[in-house]
DRENDO-1510 file (C-alpha; in Angstrom, 1 decimal, always signed):
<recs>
REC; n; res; u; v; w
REC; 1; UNK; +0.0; +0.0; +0.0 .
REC; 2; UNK; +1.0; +3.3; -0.3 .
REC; 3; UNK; +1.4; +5.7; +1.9 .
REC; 4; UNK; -1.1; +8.5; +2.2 .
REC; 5; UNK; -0.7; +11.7; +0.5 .
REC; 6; UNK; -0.7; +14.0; +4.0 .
REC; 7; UNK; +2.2; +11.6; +5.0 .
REC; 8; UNK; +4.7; +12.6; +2.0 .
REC; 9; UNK; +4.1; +16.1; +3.1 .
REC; 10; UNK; +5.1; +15.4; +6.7 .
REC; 11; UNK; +8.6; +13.9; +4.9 .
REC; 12; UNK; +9.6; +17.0; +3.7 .
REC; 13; UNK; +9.4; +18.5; +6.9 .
REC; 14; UNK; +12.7; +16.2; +8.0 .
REC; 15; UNK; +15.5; +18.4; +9.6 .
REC; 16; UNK; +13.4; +21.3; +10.7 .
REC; 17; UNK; +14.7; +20.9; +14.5 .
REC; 18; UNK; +18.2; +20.8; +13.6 .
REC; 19; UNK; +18.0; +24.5; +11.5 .
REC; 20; UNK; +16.2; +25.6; +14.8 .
REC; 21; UNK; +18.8; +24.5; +16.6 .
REC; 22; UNK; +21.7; +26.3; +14.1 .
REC; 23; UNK; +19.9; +29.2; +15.0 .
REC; 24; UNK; +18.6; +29.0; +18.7 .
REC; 25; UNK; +21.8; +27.4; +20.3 .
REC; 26; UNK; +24.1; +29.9; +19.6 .
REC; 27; UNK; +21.7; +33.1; +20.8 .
REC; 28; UNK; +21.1; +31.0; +24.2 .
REC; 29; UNK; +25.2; +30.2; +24.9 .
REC; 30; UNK; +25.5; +34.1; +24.0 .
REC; 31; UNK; +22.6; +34.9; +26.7 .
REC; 32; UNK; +24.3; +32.3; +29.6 .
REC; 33; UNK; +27.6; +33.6; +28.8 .
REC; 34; UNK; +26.1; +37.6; +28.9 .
REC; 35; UNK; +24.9; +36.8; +32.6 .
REC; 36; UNK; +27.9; +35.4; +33.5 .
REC; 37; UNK; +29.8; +38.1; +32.3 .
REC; 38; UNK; +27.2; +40.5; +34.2 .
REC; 39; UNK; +28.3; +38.6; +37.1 .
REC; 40; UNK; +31.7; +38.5; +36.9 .
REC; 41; UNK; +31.6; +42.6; +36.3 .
REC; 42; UNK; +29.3; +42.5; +39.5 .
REC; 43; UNK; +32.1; +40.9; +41.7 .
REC; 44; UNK; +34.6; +43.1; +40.2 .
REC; 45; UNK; +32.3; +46.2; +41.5 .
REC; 46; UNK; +32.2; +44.6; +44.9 .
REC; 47; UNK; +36.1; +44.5; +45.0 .
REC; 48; UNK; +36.2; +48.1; +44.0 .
REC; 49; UNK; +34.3; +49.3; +45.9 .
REC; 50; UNK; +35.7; +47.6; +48.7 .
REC; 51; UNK; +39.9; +48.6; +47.4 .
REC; 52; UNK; +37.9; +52.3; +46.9 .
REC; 53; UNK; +36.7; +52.7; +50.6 .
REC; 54; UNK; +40.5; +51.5; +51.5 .
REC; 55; UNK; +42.2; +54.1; +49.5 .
REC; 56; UNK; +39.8; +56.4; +51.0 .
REC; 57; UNK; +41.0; +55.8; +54.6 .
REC; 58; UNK; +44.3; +55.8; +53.7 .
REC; 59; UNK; +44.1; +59.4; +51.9 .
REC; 60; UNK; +42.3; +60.7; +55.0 .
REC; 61; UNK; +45.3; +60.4; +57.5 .
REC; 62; UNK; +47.9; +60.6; +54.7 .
REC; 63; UNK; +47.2; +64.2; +53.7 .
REC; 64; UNK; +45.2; +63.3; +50.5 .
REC; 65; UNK; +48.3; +61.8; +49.3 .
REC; 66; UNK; +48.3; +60.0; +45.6 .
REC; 67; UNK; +50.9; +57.5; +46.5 .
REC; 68; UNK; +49.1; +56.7; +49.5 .
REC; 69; UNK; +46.0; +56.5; +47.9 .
REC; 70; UNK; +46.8; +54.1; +45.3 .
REC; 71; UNK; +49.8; +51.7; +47.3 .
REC; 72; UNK; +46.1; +51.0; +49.8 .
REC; 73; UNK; +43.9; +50.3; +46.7 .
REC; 74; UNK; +46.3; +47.9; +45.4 .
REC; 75; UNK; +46.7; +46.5; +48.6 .
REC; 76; UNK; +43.2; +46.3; +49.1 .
REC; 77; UNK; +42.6; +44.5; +45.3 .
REC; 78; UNK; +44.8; +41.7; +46.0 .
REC; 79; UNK; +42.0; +39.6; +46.6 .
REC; 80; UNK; +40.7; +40.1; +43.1 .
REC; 81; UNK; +43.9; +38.7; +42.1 .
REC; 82; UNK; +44.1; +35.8; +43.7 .
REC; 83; UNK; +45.1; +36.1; +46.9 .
REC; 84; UNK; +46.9; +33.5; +48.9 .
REC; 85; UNK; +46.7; +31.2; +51.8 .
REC; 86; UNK; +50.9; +31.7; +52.4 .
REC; 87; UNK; +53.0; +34.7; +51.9 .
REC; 88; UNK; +54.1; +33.3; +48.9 .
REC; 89; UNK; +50.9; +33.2; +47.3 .
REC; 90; UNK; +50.6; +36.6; +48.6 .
REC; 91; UNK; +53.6; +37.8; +47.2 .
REC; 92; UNK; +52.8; +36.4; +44.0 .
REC; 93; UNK; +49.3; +38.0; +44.1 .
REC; 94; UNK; +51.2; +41.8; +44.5 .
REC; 95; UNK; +53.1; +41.1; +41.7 .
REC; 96; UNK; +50.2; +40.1; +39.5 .
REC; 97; UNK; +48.6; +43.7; +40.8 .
REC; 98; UNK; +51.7; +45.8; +40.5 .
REC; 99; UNK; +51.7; +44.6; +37.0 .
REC; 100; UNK; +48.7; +45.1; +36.0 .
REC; 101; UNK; +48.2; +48.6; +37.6 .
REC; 102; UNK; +51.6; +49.6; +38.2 .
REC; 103; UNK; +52.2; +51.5; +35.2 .
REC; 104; UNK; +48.8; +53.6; +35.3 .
REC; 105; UNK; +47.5; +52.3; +32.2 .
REC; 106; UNK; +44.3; +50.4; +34.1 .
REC; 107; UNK; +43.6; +52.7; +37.1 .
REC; 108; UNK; +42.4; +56.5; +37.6 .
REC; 109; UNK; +42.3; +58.3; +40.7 .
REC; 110; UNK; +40.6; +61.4; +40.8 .
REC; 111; UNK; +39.9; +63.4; +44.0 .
REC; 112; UNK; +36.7; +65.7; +43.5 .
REC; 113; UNK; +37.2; +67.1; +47.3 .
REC; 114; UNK; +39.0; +69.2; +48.0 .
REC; 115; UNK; +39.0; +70.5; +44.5 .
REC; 116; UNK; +41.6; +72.9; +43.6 .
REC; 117; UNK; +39.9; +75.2; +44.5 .
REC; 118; UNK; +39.5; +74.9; +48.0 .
REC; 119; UNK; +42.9; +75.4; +48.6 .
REC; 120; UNK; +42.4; +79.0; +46.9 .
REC; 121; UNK; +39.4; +79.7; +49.8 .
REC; 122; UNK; +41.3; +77.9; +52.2 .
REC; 123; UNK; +45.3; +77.8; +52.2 .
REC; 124; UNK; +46.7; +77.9; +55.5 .
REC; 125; UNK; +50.7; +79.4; +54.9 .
REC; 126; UNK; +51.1; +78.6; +58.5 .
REC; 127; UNK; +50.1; +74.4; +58.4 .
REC; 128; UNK; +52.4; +74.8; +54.6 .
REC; 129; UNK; +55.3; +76.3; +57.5 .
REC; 130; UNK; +54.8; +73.9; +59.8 .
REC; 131; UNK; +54.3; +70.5; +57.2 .
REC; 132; UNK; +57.7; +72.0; +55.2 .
REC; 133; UNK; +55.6; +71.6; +52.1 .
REC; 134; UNK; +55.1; +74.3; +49.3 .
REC; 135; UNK; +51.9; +72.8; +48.0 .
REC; 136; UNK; +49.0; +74.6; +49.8 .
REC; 137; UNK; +47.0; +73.4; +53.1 .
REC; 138; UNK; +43.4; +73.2; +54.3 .
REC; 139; UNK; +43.2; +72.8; +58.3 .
REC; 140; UNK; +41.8; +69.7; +59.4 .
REC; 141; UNK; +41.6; +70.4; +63.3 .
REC; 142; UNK; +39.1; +72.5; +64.9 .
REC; 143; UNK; +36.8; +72.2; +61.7 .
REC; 144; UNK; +33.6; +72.3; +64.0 .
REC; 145; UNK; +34.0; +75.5; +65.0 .
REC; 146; UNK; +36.0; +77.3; +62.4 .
REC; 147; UNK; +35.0; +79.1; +59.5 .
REC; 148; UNK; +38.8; +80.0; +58.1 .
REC; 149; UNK; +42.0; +79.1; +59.1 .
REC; 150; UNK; +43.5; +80.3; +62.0 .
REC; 151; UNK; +46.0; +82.3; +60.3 .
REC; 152; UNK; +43.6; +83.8; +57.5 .
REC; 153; UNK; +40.4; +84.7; +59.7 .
REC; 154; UNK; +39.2; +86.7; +56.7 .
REC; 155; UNK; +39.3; +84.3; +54.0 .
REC; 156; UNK; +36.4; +83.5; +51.4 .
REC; 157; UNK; +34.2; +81.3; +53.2 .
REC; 158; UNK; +31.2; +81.6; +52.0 .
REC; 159; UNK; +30.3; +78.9; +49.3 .
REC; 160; UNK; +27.7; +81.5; +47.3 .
REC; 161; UNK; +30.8; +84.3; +46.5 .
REC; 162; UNK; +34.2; +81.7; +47.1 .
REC; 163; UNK; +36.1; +80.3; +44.5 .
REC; 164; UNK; +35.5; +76.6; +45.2 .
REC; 165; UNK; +31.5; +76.9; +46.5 .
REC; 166; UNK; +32.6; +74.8; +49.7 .
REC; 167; UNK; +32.7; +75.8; +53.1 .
REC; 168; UNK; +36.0; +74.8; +55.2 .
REC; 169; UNK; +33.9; +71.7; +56.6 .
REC; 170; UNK; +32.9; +70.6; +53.1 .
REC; 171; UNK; +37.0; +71.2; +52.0 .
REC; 172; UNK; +37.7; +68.1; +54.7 .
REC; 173; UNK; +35.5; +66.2; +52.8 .
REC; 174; UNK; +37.7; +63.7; +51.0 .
REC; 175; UNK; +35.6; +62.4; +47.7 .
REC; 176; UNK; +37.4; +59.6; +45.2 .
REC; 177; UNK; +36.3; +58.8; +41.8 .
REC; 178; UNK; +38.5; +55.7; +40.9 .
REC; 179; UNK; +38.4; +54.5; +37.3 .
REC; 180; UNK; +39.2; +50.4; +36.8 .
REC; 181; UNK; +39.3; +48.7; +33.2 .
REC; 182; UNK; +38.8; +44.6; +34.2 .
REC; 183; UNK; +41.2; +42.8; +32.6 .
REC; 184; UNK; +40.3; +40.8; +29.3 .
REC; 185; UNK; +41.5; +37.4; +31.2 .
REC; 186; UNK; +38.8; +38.2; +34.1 .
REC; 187; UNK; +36.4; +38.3; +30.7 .
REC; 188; UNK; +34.0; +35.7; +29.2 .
REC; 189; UNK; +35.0; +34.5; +25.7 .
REC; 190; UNK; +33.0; +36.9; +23.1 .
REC; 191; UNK; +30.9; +38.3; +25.4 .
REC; 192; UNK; +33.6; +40.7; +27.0 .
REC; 193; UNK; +35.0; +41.8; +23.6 .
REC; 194; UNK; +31.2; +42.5; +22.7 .
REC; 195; UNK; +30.9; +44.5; +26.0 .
REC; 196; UNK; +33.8; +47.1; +25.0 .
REC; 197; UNK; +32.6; +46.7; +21.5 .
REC; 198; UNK; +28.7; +48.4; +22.7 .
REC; 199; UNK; +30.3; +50.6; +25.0 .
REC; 200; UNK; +33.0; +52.4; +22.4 .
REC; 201; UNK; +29.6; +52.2; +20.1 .
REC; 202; UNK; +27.5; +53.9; +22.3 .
REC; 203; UNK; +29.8; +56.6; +23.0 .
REC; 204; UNK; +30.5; +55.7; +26.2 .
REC; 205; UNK; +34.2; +57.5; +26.5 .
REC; 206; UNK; +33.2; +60.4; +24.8 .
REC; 207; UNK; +35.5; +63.0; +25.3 .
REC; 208; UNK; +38.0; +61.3; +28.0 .
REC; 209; UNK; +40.9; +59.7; +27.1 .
REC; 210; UNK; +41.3; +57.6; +29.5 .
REC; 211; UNK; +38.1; +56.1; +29.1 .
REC; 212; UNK; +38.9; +55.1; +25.4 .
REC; 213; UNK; +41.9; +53.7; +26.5 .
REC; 214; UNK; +40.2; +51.1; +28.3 .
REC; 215; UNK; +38.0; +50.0; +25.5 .
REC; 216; UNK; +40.8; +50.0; +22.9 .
REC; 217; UNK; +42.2; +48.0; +25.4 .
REC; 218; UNK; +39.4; +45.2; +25.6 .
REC; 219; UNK; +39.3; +46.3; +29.1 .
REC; 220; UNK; +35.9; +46.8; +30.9 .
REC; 221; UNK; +35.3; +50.2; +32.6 .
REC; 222; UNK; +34.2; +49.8; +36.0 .
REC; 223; UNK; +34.2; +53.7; +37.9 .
REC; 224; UNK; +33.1; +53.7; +42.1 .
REC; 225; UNK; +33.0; +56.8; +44.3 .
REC; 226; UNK; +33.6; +57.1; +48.0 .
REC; 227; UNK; +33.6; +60.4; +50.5 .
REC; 228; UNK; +35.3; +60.0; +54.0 .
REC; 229; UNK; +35.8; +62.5; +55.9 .
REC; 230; UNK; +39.9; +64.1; +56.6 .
REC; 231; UNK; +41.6; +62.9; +59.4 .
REC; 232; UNK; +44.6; +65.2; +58.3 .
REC; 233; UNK; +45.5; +68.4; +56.7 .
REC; 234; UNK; +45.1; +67.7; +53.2 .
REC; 235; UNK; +47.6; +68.8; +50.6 .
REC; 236; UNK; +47.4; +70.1; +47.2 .
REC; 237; UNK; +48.0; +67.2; +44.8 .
REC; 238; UNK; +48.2; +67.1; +40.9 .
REC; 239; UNK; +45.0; +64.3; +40.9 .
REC; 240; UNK; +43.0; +67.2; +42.7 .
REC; 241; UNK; +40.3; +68.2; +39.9 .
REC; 242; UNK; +39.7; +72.0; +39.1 .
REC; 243; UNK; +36.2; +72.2; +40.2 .
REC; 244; UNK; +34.8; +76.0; +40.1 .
REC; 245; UNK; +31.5; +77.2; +42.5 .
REC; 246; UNK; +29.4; +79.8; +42.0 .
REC; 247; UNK; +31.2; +82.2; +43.0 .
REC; 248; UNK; +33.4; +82.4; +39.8 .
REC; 249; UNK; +30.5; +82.0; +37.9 .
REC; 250; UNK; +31.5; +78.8; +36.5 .
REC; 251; UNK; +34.9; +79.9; +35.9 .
REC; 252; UNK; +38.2; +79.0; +37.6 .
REC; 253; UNK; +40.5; +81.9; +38.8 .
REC; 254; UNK; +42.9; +83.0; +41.1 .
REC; 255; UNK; +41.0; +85.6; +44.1 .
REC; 256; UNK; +44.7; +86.2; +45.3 .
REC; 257; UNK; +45.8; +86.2; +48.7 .
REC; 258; UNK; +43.4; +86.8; +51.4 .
REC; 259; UNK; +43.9; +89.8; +53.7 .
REC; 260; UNK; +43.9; +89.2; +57.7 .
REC; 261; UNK; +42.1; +92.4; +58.1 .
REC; 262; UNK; +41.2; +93.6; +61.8 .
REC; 263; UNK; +38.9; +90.9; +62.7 .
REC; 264; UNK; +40.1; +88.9; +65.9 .
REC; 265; UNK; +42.0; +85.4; +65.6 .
REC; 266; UNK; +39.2; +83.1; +66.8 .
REC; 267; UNK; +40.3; +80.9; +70.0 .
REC; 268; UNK; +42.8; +78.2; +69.8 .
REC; 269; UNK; +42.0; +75.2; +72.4 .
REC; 270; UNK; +45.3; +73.4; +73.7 .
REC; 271; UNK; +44.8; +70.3; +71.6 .
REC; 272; UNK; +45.1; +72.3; +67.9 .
REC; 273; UNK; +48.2; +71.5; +66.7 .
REC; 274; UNK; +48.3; +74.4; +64.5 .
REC; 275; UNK; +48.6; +76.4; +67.6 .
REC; 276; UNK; +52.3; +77.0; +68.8 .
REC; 277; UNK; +52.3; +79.2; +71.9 .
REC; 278; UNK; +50.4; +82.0; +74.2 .
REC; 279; UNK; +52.3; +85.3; +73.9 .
REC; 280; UNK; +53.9; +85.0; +77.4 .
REC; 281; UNK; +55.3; +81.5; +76.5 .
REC; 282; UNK; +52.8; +79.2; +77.7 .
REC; 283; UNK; +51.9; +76.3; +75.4 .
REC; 284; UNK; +48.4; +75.8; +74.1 .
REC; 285; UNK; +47.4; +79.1; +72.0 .
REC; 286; UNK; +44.8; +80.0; +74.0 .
REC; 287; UNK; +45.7; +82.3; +76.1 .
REC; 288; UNK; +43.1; +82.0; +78.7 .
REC; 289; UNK; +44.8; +81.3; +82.4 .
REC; 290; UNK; +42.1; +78.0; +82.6 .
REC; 291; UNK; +43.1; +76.9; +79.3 .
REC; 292; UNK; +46.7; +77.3; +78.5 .
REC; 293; UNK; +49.8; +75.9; +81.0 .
REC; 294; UNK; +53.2; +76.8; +81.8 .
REC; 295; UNK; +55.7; +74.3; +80.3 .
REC; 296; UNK; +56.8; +71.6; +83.1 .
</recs>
């Protein structure tokens, strides 16, 4: 007998499920391997975010120092690298980071507080004395109850006229903006290379450098910020953006140097390092008989 007619039809049908699978295979290992990827720039997040804070505490009591800055992020991202059970394995870990960030071509450190210029509102030529440096310094002590430094009672402190639109509390605010590109071995095959591919598409480093860098280097940008507050008198450093207020209008210049005026030298409590000595010789500042001690 043969076969009926509807069943010759169903014959030509034959091979159907394997074109579906040509086509629906390769867009589901593509999805899989997008998520992990999404994942993998996830953890890499965590770690920054974690190596950011670090950098951030160690800029606070380090003067807003770069070096010191980025030695405790890459201290802090050794993890990321591997880490080790032994100080070998450690050691080996360093290397991998010193290598990888060492030469500045995978990390950015930008510090948007203080800006440059707070240091124009807010130089203390006294601290610069006293820290030998000839960078200028915003006082860290005594912040609570200070408008200006001690030295420069008259400066521009008010953020709606000053150069920098901060006050002298907001200028010991220490903000980070760190700038990673993950490695293309910390990548998914394809999907990584399509990741820089979509971002340098979309524009995403438009107009910075550094940004394009990373995506002509198959490397994923990954940017955290933190804000911790000084523990030191920061110091004017070259990673220090120029960040004009309102009181330039927009527009960065130099006010010059502030005048002392006649206004009166606010207190200076005994525990202010910036303060030397009472007129008489009694240690403290503040010259009040309560307050300041005779030496011994």
């Amino acid at each position: 007998m043969r076969a009926p007619r509807h069943c010759a039809k169903l014959h030509c049908e034959h091979g159907a499920t394997l074109v579906e699978a040509v086509v629906i295979l390769p867009v589901l290992l593509f999805t899989v391997l997008a998520l992990m990827q999404a994942a993998l720039v996830f953890h890499a997040k965590s770690n920054l975010n974690y190596a950011t804070h670090e950098a951030a505490r160690a800029g606070s009591v380090h003067n807003a120092n770069l070096s010191s800055i980025r030695q405790a992020f890459q201290r802090a991202m050794l993890p990321y690298y591997g880490g080790g059970r032994d100080q070998a394995e450690l050691s080996a870990a360093a290397e991998k980071v010193a290598q990888d960030l060492g030469n500045g071509g995978a990390l950015r450190v930008q510090i948007l507080s203080p800006s440059q210029e707070s240091f124009l509102d807010y130089n203390s030529p006294a601290l610069q004395e006293a820290l030998g440096t000839d960078e200028p310094v915003i006082p860290n002590v005594g912040v609570d109850e200070l408008l200006c430094p001690r030295d420069v009672p008259s400066c521009a402190s008010d953020p709606l006229t000053n150069a920098s639109g901060q006050s002298l509390t907001d200028a010991n605010l220490l903000k980070l903006r760190i700038t990673y590109g993950i490695p293309p071995q910390k990548q998914m095959p394809m999907v990584g290379r399509f990741y820089t591919w979509a971002l340098g598409k979309m524009g995403s480093a438009q107009g910075d450098p550094f940004m394009q860098s990373l995506l002509d280097a198959r490397r994923i940008p990954v940017v955290t910020h933190t804000v911790l507050r000084m523990q030191s008198d920061p110091v004017r450093n070259a990673a220090m953006l120029a960040m004009p207020g309102p009181g330039n209008h927009g527009l960065p210049a130099d006010p010059g140097p502030a005048t002392a005026g006649d206004l009166p030298l606010p207190e200076c409590p005994w525990w202010d390092p910036a303060c030397s000595s009472c007129p008489d010789g009694r240690r403290g500042g503040n010259c009040r008989p309560e307050i300041c001690t005779v030496p011994g």
